[in-house]
N, C-alpha and C positions, 0 to 999 in steps of 0.2 A: 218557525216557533210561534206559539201562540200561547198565551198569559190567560185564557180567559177559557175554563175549563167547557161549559156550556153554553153554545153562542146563542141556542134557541130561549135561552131566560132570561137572555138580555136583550134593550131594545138593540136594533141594527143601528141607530145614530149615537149609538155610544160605542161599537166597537173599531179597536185600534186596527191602524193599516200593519200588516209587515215590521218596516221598519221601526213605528212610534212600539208599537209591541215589546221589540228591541231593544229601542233605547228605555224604556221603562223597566223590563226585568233588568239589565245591567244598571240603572240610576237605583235599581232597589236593593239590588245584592251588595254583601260587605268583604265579597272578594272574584276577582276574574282571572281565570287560568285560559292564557289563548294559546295555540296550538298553532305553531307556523307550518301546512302543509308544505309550503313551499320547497320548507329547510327539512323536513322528511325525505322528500322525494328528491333532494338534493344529494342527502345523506345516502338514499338507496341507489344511488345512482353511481356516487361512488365508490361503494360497497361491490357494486357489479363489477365495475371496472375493473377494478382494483382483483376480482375475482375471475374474469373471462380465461377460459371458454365458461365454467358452471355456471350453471345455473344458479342465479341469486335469489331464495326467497323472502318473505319479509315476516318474522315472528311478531304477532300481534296478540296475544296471551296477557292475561292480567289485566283487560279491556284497553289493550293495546296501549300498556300505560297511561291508560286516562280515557281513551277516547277511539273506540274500535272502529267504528263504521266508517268513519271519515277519512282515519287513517288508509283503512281497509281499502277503499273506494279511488283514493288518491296514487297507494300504490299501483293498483292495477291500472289505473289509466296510465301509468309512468310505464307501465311492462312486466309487472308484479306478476307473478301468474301459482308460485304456490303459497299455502299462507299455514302457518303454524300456531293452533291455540293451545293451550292445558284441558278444556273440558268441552263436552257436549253441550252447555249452556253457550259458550262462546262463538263455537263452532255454528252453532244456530244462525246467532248476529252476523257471523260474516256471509254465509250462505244467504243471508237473508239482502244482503249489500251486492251482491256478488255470485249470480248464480251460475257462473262457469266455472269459478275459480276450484283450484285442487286446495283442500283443505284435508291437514292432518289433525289428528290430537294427541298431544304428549300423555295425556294422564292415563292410557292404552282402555283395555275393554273388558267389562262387564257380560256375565252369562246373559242378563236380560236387555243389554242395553245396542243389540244389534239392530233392531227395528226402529231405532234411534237413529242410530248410523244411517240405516240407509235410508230412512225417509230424509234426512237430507244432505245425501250421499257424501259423507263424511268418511276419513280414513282413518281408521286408530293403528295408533303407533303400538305395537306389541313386543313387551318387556319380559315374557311369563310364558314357560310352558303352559300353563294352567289357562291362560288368555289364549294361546292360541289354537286349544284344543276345542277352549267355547267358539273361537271363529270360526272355524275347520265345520265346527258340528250348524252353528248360524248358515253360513255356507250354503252347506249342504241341502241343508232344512227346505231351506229357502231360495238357493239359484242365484243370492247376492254377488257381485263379480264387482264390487268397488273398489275392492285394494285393501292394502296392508302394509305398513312399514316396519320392520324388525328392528329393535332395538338392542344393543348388543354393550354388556358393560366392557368397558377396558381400563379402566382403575379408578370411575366415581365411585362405584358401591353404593349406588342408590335404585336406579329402575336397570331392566336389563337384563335379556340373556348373557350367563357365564359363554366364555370362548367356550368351553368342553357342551352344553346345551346347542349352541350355535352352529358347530360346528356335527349335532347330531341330526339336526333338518337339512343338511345338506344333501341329502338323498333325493327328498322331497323335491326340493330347489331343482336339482338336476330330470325330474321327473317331469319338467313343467306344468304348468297349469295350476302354476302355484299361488298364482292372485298376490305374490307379495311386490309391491313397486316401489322400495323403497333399503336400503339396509344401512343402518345409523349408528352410532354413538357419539358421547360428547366430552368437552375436553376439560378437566379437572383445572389446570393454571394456566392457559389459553394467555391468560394477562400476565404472565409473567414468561419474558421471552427465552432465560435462561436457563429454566426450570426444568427439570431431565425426566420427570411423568412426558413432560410435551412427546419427547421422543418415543418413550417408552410405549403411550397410547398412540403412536402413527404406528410402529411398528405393528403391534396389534391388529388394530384396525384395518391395516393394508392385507395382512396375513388372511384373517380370516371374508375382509371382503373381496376380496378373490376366486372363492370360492363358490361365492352367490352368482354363478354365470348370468350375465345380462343384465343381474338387475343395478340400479344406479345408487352410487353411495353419497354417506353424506356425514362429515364428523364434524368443521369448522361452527362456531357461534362467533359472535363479531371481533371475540381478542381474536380467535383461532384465525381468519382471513387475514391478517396480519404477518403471519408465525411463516407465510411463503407457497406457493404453487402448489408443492408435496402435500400439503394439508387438506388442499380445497374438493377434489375431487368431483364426483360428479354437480354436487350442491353444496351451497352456505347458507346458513341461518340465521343471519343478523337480528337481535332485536335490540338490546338497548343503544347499540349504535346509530340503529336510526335516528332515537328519539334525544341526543345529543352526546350522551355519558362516551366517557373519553373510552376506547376500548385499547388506547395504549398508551396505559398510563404512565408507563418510563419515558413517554418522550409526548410532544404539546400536541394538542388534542383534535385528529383530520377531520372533525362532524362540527357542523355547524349547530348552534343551539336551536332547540325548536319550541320548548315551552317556555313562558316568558307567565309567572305569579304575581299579581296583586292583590292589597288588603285594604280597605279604610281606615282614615283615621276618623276613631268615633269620640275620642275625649283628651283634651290638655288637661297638663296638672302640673304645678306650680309646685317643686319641695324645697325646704332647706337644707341647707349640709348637716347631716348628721342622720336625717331619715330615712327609714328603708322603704324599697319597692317589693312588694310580690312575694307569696309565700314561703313563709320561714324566715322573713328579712334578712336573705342575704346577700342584696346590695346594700350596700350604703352610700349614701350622696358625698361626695368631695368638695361639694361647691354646691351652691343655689341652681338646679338643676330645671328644668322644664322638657317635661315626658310628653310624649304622645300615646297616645292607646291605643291600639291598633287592633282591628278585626278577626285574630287569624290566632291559633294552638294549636297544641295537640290534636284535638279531635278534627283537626283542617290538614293534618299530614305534616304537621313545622313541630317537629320534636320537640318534647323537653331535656332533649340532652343539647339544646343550644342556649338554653339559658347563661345568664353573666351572675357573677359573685362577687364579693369583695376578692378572692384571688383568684376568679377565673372571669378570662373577658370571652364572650360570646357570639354570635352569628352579629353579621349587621345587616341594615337594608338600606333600601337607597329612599329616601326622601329629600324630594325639591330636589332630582338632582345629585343628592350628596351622599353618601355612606351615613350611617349613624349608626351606633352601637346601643344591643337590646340589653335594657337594663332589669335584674332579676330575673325569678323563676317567669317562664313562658307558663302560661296556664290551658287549661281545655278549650279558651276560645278567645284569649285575649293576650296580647302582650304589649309590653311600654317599650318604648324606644326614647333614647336620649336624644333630643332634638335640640339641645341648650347651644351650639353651635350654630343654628342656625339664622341667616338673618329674619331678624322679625316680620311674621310675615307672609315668609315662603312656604310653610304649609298651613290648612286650614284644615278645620273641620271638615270631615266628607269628602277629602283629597283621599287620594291610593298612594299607599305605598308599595315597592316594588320586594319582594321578595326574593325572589328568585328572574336574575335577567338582568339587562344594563348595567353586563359585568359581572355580575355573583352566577358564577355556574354550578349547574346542577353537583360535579364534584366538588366544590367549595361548601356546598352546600352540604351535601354527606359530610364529609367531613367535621363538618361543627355537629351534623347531629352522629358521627361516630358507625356510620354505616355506607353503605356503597349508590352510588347514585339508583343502581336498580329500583330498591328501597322506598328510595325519595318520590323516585315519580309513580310507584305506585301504591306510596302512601298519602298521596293529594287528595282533598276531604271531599265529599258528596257535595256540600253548600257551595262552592264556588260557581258561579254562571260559566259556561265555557263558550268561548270563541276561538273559529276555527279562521282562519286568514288563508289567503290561496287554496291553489287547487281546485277543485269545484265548488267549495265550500267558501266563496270568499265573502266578508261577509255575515253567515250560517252565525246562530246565536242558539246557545242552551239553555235553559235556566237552570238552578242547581237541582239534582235529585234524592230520590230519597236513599239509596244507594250506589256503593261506588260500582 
């Protein structure tokens, strides 16, 4: 990382090493989201296990909830070897980390966007007779032979060949030379272990993948590796599993956390009982109260559905140390925290506070903001500085960007 956009228009006895670089962008940002590769590659690890014989790949989509390359980069040196994005832009990034690796794309394919694919040999997942006529004709065109994954609905009803569609390429299939290397669908309440679609989509899925001679299947996401052996089939796709979110939620949580949020506190404020905090004032003080400001809203990924009211209490964070509860509306870039518990003292101006970590999990944390931890971590704001801890990356520092 380097802070200093053109080295040539400065003198050389003024530019920072590495490190002071570093520690300068993070002394200057007003929030750090660090990324424990460690606890990733922990988490993909025993996703595998938990998974053998399949193959375990690692879904990195969404910029790998916060942080693509790094993740990308960590997996594969742990044994990662296929990697799952949504788009062509994503897909790029990892290619670009990672020039051996199998990379698919969920978001499937475009009439024009084969020269895309294959300049960097990229696999679209194909949901659409219409997609796979344009590959078929790309194909051809062109003598591309990278692959193809067939996607196959079984009761999401969002992307996907119907079984009656799926089961009309099977001619083809049987014809070989069919360039498809993959045949897929995915599982509607994965997280819910009693739920009778679970059955309903294996049955399915089993039926007509059957009929794909040779090629290798793939229906589990990280609830679904849970649900038993029957599920897992030739591959699993974990993604927010890795990145800590409990994938089974009826029972305490087998991933180890891996993102850990902090905010500054940029201002005290001294109220009486009786006055409100934050727009629309609807906290009121119960006592002689002293706030903290803190760094960090909405526009940072920390919802306004965790705000506190006079009858609702709200997300807390950990400052010095301790929990403390956010008092009123969260705002676009700022929120108060009641620190009046605290002894005098224990935080200061330009201290961090902890957000998310040292105990507040990312599902605790949905929860206040009313959504699923997916959500959460891939609503974490562009401003934050990001540090990457283990892995190759130990160390690695980002400053914040202009987008997520």
């Amino acid at each position: 990382m380097n802070i200093v956009s053109d080295p040539k228009a400065i003198p050389q006895s003024t530019l920072l090493s590495p490190e002071a670089n570093q520690a300068a962008a993070l002394a200057a940002s007003t929030g750090v989201l660090s990324v424990d590769l460690d606890a990733i590659v922990a988490n993909w690890r025993k996703l595998e296990k938990t998974a053998v014989p399949a193959e375990c790949a690692g879904v990195v989509k969404a910029n790998a909830y916060g942080c693509t390359e790094p993740v990308a980069r960590a997996l594969a040196a742990a044994g990662c070897k296929t990697f799952f994005v949504a788009t062509l832009d994503e897909a790029a990034a990892v290619r670009a980390a990672l020039p051996s690796a199998t990379i698919y794309t969920l978001d499937g394919f475009f009439q024009n966007s084969g020269e895309a694919y294959a300049r960097i040999d990229c696999r679209p997942v194909i949901g659409d007779l219409n997609e796979l006529a344009e590959w078929d004709v790309f194909c051809r065109r062109t003598g591309w032979s990278g692959g193809a994954a067939i996607h196959i609905d079984t009761g999401m009803n969002r992307l996907g060949l119907t079984t009656t569609e799926a089961q009309g390429i099977i001619p083809r299939i049987n014809a070989g030379d069919h360039g498809i290397t993959l045949v897929m669908s995915h599982l509607v309440s994965a997280e819910q272990l009693n739920s009778p679609i679970n059955a309903r989509q294996l049955t399915t899925f089993r039926e007509i993948a059957s009929l794909f001679s040779g090629v290798p299947a793939s229906l589990s996401n990280s609830s679904g590796i849970f649900l038993g052996a029957q599920f897992q089939f030739d591959m699993v796709r974990p993604g927010a599993a890795l990145y800590g979110v409990n994938p089974t939620p009826e029972a305490d949580n087998p991933m180890q956390p891996v993102v850990e949020l902090k905010a500054r506190i940029v201002q005290f404020r001294n109220i009486e009982r009786g006055e409100t905090v934050g727009y629309g004032g609807t906290w009121t003080a119960r006592r002689p109260t002293r706030l903290a400001i803190v760094s960090a809203g909405y526009a940072d990924g920390y919802f306004r559905a965790a705000s506190a009211s006079d009858g609702t209490r709200g997300a807390e964070v950990i400052v010095a140390g301790k929990r403390c509860p956010v008092a009123g509306r969260i705002s676009m870039d700022l929120m108060a925290v009641d620190v009046t518990d605290l002894p005098p003292n224990a935080a200061r101006r330009g201290h961090m506070v902890t957000l998310l970590g040292e105990g507040i999990t990312v599902d605790e944390l949905a929860h206040h903001f009313g959504t699923i931890g997916y959500e959460v971590l891939t609503s974490l704001g562009s401003r934050y500085a990001r540090v990457y801890k283990g892995g190759a990356a130990t160390g690695a520092a980002e400053p914040p960007v202009a987008s997520a």
